[in-house]
N, CA, C and O atoms as CSV, one atom per row, in Angstrom:
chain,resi,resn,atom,element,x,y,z
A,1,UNK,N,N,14.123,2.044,16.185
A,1,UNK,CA,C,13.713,2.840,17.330
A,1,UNK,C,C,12.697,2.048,18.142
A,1,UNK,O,O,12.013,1.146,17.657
A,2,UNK,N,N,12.649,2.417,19.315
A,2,UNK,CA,C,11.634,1.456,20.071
A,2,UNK,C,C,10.605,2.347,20.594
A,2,UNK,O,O,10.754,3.479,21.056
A,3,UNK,N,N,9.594,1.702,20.460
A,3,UNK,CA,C,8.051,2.618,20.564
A,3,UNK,C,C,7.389,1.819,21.756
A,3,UNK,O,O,7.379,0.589,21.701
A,4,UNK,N,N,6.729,2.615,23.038
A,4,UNK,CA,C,5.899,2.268,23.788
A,4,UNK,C,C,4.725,2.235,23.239
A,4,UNK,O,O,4.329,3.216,22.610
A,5,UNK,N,N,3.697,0.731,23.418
A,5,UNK,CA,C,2.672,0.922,22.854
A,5,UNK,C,C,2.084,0.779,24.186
A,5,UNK,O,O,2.796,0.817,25.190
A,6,UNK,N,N,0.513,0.577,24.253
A,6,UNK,CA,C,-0.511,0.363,25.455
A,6,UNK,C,C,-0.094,-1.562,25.726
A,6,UNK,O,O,-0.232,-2.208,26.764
A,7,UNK,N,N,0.294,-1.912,24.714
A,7,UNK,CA,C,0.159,-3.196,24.062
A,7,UNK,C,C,1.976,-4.099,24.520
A,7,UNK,O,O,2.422,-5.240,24.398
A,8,UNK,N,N,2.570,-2.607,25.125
A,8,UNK,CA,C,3.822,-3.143,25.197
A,8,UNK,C,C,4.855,-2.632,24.302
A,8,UNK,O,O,4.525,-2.587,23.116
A,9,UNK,N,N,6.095,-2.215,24.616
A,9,UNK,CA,C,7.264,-1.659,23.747
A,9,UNK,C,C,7.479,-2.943,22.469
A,9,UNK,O,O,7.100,-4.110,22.570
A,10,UNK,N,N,8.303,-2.223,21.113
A,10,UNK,CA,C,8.080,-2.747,20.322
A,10,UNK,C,C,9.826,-1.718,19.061
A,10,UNK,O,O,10.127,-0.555,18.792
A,11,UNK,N,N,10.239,-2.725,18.830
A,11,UNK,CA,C,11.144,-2.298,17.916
A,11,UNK,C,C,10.474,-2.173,16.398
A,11,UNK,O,O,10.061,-3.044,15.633
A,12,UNK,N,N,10.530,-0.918,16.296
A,12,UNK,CA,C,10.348,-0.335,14.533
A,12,UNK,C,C,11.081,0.169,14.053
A,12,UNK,O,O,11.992,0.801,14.587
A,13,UNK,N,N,10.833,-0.008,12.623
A,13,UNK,CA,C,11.989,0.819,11.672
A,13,UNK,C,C,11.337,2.281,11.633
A,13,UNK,O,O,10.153,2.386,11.952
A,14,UNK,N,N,11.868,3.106,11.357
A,14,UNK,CA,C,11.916,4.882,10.904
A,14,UNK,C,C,10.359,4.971,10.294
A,14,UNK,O,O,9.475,5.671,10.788
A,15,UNK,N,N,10.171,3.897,8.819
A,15,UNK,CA,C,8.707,3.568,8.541
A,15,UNK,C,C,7.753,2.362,9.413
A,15,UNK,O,O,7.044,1.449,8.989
A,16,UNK,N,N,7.974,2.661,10.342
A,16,UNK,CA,C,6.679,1.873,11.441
A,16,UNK,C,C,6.594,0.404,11.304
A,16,UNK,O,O,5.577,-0.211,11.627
A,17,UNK,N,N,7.907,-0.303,10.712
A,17,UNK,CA,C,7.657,-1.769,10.541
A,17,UNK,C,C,7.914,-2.715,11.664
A,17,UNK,O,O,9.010,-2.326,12.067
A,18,UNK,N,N,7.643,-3.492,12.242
A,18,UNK,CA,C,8.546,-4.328,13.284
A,18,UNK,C,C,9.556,-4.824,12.766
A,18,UNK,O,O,9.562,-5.227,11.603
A,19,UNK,N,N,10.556,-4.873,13.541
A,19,UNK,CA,C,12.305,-5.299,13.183
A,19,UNK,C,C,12.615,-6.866,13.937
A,19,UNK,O,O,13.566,-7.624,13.747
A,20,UNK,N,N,11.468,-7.013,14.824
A,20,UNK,CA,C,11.395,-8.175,15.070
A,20,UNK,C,C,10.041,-8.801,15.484
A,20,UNK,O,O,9.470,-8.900,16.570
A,21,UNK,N,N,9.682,-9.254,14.015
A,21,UNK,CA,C,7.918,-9.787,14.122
A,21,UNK,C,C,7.620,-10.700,15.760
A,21,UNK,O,O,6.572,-10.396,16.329
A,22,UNK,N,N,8.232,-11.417,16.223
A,22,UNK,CA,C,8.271,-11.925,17.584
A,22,UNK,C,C,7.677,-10.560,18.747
A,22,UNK,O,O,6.947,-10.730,19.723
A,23,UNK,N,N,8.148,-9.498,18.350
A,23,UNK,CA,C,7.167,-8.879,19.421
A,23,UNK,C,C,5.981,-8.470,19.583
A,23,UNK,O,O,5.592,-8.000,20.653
A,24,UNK,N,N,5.099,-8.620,18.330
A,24,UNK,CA,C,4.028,-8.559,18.139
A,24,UNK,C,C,2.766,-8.991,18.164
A,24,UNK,O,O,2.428,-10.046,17.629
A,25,UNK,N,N,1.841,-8.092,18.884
A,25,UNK,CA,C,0.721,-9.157,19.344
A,25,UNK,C,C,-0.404,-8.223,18.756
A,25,UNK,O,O,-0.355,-7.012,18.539
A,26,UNK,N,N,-1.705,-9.358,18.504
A,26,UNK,CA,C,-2.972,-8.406,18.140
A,26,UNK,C,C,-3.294,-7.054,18.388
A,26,UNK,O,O,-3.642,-6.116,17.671
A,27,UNK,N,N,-3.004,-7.259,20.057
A,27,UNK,CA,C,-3.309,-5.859,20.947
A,27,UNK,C,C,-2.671,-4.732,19.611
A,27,UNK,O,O,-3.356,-3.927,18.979
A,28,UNK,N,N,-1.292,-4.969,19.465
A,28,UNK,CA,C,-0.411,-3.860,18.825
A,28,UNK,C,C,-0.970,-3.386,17.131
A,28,UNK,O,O,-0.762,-2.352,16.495
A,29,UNK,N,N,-1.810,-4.746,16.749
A,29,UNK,CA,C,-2.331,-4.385,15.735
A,29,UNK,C,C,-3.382,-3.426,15.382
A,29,UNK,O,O,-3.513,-2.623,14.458
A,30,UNK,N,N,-4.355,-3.873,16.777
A,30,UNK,CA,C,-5.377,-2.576,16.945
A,30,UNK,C,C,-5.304,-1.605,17.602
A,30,UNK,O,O,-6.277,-0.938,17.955
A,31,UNK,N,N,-4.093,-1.363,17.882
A,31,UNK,CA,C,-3.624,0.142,18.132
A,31,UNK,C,C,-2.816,1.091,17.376
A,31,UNK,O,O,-2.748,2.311,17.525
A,32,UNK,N,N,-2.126,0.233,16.420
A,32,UNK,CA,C,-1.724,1.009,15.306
A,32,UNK,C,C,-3.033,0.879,14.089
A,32,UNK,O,O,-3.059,1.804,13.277
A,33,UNK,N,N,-3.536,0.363,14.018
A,33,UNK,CA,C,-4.902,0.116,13.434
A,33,UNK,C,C,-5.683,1.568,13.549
A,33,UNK,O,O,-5.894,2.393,12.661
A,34,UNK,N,N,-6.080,1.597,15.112
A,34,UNK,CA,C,-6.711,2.880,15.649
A,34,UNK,C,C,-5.914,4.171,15.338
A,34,UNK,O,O,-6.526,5.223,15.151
A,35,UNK,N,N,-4.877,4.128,15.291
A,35,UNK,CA,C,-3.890,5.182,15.166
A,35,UNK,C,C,-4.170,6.034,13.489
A,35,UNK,O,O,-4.367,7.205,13.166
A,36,UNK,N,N,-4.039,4.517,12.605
A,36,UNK,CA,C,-4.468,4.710,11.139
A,36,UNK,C,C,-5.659,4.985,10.848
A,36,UNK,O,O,-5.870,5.277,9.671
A,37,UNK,N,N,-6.653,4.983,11.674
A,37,UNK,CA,C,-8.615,5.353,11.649
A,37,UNK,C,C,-9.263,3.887,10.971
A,37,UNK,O,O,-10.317,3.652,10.380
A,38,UNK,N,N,-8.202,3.121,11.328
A,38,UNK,CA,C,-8.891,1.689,10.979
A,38,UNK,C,C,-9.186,0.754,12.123
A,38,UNK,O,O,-8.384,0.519,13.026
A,39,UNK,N,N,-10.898,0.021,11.979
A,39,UNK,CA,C,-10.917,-0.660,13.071
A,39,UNK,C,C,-11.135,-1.997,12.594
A,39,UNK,O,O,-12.065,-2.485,11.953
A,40,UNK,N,N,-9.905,-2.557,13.121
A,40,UNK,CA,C,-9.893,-4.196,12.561
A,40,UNK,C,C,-11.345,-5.074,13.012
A,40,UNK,O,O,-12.015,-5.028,14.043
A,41,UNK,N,N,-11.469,-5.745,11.964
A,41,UNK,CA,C,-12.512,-6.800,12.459
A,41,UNK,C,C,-12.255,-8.049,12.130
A,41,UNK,O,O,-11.351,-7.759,11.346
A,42,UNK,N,N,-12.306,-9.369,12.071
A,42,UNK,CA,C,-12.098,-10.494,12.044
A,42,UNK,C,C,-11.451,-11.117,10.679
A,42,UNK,O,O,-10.529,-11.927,10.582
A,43,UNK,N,N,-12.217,-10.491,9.661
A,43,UNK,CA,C,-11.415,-10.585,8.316
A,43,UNK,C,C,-10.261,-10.092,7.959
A,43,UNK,O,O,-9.415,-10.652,7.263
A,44,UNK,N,N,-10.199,-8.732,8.567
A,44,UNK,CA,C,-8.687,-8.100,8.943
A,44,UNK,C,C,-7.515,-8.794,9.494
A,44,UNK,O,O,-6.356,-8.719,9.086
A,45,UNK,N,N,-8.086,-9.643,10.710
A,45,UNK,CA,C,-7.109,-10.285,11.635
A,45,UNK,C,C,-6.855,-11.920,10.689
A,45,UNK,O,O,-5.801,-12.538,10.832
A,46,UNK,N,N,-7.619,-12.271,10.058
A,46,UNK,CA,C,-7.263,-13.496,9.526
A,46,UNK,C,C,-6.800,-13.479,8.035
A,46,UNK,O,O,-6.678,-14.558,7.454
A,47,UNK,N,N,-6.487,-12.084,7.267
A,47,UNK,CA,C,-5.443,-11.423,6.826
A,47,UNK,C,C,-4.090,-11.288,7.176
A,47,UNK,O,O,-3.095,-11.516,6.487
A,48,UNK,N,N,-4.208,-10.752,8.737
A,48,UNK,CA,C,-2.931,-10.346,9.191
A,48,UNK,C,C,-2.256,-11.556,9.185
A,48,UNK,O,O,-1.129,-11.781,8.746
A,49,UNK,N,N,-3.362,-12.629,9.925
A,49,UNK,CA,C,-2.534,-14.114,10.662
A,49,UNK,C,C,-2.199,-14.513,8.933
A,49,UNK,O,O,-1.139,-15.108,8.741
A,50,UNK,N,N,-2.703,-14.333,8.226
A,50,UNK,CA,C,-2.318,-15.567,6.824
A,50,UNK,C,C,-0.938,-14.651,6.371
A,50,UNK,O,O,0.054,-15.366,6.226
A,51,UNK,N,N,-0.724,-13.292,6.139
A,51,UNK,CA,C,0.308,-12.506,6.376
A,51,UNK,C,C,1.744,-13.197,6.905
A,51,UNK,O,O,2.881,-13.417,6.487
A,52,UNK,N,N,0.818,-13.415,8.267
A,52,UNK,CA,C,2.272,-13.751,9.305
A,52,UNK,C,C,2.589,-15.237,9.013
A,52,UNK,O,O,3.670,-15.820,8.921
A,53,UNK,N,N,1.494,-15.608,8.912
A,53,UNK,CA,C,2.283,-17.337,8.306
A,53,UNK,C,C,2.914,-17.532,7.308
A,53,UNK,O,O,3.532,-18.581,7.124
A,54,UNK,N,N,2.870,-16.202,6.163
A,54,UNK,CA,C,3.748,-16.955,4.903
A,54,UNK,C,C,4.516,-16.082,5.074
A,54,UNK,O,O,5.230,-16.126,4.071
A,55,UNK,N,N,4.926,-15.132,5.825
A,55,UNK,CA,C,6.513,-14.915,6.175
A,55,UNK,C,C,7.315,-15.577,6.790
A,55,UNK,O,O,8.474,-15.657,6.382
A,56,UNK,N,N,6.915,-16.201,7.896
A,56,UNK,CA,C,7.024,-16.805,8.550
A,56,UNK,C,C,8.084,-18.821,7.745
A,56,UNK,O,O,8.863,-19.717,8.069
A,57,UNK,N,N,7.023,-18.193,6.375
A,57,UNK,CA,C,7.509,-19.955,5.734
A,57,UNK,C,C,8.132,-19.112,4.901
A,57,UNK,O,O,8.554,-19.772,3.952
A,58,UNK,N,N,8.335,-18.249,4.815
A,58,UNK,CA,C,9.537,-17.463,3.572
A,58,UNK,C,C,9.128,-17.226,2.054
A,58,UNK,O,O,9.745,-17.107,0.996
A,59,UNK,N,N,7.659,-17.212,2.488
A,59,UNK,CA,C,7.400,-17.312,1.169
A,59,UNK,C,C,7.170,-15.730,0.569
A,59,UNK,O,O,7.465,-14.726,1.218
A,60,UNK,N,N,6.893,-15.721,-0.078
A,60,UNK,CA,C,7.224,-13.380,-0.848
A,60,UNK,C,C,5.668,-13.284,-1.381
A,60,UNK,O,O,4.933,-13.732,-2.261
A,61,UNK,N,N,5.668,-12.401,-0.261
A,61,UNK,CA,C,4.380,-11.780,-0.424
A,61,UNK,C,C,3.467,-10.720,-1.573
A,61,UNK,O,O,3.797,-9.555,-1.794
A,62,UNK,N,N,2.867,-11.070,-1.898
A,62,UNK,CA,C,2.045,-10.208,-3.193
A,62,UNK,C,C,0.624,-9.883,-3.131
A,62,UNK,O,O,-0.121,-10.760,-2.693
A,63,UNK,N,N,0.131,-8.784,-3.492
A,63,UNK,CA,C,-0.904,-8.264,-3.472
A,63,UNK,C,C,-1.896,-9.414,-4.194
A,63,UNK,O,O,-3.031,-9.588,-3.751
A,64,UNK,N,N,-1.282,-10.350,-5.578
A,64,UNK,CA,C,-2.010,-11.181,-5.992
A,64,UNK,C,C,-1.863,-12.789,-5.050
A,64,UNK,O,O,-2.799,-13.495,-4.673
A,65,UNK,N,N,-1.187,-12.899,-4.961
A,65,UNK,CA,C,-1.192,-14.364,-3.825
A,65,UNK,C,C,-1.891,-13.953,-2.381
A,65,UNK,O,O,-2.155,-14.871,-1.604
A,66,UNK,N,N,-2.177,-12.673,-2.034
A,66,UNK,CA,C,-3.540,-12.626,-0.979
A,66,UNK,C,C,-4.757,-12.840,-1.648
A,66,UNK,O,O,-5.602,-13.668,-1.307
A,67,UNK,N,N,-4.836,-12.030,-2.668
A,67,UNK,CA,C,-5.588,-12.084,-3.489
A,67,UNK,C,C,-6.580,-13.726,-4.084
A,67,UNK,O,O,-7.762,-13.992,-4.306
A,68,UNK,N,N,-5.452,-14.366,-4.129
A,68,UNK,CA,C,-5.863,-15.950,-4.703
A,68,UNK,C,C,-5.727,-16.842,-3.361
A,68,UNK,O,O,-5.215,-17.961,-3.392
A,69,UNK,N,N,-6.291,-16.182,-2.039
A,69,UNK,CA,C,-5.523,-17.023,-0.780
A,69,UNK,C,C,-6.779,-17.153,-0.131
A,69,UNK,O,O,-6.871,-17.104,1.095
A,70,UNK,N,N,-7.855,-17.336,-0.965
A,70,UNK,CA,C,-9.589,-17.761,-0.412
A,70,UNK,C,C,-10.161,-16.575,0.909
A,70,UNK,O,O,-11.284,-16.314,1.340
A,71,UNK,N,N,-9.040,-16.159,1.185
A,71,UNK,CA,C,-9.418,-14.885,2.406
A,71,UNK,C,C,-10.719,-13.723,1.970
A,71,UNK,O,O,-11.841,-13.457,2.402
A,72,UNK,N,N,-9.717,-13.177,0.723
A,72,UNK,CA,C,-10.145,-11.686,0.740
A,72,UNK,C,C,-9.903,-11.691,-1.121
A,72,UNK,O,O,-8.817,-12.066,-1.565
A,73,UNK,N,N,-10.976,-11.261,-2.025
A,73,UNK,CA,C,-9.844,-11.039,-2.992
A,73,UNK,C,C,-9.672,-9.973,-3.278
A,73,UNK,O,O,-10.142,-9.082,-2.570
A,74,UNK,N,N,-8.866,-9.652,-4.527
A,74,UNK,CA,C,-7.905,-8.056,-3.951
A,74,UNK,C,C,-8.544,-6.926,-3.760
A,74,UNK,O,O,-8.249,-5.982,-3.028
A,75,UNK,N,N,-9.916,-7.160,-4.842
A,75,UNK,CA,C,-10.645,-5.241,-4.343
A,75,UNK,C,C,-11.191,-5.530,-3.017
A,75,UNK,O,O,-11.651,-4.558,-2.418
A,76,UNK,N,N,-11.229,-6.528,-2.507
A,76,UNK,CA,C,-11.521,-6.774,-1.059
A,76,UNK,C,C,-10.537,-6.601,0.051
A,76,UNK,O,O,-10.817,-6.400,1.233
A,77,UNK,N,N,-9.199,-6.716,-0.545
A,77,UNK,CA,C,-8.411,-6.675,0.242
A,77,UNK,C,C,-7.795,-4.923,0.414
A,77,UNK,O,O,-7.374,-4.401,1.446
A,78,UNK,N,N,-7.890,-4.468,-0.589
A,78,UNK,CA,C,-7.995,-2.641,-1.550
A,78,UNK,C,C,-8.554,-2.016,-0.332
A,78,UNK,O,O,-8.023,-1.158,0.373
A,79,UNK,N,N,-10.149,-2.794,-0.143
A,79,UNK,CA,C,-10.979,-2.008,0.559
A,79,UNK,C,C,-10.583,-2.215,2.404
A,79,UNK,O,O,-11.062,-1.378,3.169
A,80,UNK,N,N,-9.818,-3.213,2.904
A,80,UNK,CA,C,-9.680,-3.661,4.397
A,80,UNK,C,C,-8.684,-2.703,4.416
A,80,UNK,O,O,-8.858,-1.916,5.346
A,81,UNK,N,N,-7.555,-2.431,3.642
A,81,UNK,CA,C,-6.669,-1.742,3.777
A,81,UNK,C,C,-6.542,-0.629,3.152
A,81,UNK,O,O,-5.589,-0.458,2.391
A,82,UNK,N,N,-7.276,0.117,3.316
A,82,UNK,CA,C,-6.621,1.496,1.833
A,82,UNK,C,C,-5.382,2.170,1.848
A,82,UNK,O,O,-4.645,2.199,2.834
A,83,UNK,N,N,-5.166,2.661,0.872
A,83,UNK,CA,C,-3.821,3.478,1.008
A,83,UNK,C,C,-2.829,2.376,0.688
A,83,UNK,O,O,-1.751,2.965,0.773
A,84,UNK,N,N,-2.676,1.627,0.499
A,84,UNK,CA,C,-1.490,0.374,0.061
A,84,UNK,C,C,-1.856,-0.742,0.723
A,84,UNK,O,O,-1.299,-1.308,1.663
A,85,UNK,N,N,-2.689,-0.964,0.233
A,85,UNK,CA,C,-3.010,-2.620,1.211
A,85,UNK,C,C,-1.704,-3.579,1.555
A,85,UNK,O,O,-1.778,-4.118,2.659
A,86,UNK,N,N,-0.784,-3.807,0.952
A,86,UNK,CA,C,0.574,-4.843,1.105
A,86,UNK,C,C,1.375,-3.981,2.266
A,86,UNK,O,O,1.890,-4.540,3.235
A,87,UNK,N,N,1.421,-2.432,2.033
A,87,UNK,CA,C,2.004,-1.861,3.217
A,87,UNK,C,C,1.360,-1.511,4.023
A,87,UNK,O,O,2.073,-1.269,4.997
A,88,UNK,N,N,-0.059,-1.246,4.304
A,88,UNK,CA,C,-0.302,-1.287,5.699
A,88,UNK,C,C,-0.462,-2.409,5.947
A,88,UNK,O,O,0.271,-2.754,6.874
A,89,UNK,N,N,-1.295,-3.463,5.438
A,89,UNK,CA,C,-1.197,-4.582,6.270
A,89,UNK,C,C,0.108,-5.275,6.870
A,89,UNK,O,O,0.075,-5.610,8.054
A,90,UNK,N,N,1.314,-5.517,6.073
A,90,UNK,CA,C,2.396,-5.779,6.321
A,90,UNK,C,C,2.545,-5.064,7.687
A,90,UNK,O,O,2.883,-5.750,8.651
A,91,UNK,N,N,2.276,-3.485,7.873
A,91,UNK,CA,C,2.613,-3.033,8.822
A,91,UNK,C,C,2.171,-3.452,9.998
A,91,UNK,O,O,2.871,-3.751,10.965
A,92,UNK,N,N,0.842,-3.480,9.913
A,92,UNK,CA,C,-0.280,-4.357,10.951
A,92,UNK,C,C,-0.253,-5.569,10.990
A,92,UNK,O,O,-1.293,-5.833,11.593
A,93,UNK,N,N,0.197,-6.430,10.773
A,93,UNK,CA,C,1.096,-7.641,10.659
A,93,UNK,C,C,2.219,-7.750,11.724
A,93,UNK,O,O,1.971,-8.725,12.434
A,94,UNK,N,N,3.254,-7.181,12.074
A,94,UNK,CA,C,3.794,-6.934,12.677
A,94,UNK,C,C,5.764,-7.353,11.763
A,94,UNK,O,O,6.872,-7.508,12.276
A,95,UNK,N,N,5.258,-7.385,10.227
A,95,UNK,CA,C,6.293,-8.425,9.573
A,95,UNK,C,C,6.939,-6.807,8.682
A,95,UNK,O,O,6.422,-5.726,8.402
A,96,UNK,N,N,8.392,-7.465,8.472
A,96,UNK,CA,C,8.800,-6.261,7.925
A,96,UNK,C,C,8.048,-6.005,6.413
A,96,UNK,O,O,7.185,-6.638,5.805
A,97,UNK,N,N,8.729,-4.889,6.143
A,97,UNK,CA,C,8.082,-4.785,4.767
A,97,UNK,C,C,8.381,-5.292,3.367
A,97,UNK,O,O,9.485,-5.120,2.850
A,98,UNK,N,N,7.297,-5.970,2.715
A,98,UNK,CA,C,7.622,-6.903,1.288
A,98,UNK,C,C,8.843,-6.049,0.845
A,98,UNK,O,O,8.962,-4.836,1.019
A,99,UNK,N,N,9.915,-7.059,0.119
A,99,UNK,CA,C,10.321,-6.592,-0.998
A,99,UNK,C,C,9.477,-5.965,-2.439
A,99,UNK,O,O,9.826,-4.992,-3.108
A,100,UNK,N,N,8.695,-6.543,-2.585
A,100,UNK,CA,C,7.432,-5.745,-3.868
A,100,UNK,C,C,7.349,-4.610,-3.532
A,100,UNK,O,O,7.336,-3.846,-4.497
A,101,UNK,N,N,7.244,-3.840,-1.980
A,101,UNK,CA,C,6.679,-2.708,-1.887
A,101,UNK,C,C,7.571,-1.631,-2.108
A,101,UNK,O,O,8.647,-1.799,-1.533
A,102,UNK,N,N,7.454,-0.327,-2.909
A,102,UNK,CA,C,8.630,0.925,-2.780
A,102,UNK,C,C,8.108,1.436,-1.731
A,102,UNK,O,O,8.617,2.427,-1.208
C-alpha cells in the first residue's frame, strides 16, 4: 500500500515495512519515529544507517550482531527501541523485515 508521508509517499507492507528501502529518507524515519512516541537522536540514526548498510551487503540481521557492532549494545539497543528493537528499528530503517523476526 502506499502511504503519504510529510517526508514524501512511500510503499509499505500491511505491517509498516518499506517494500522498497530506496524510498526512504531520514525525514521518514522521524516521522514514523514521532508517530511511535519516539524521538530519534543521533545514536538512533547511526543504528538505523549501520541497519541499512548490512542489508544492503546481504548480510542477516540479529539482535546480537547489533549488539557486537561497537554502536549500541543490546540492553542499549532494548532501550533506543522498545517493544522489539529488530522490528521497530528495521521498521525505521526503511528495510524490510528480518527473517529472525515473527
Amino acid at each position: 500500500m502506499q502511504r503519504l508521508f510529510a517526508a514524501g509517499p512511500a510503499d509499505l507492507t500491511d505491517e509498516g515495512y518499506f517494500t522498497d528501502p530506496a524510498q526512504w529518507t531520514p525525514a521518514h524515519a522521524h516521522e514514523m519515529a514521532a508517530e511511535a512516541g519516539l524521538a530519534l537522536s543521533d545514536r538512533h540514526l547511526a543504528v538505523l544507517s549501520y541497519l541499512r548498510e548490512r542489508f544492503a551487503e546481504g548480510t542477516p540481521l540479529t539482535i546480537r550482531r547489533i549488539g557486537n557492532s561497537g554502536l549500541v549494545d543490546i540492553k542499549g539497543f532494548y532501550a533506543l527501541f522498545p517493544g522489539g528493537p529488530l522490528k521497530v528499528s528495521s521498521r525505521l530503517a526503511g528495510i524490510p523485515k528480518p527473517a529472525s523476526c515473527v
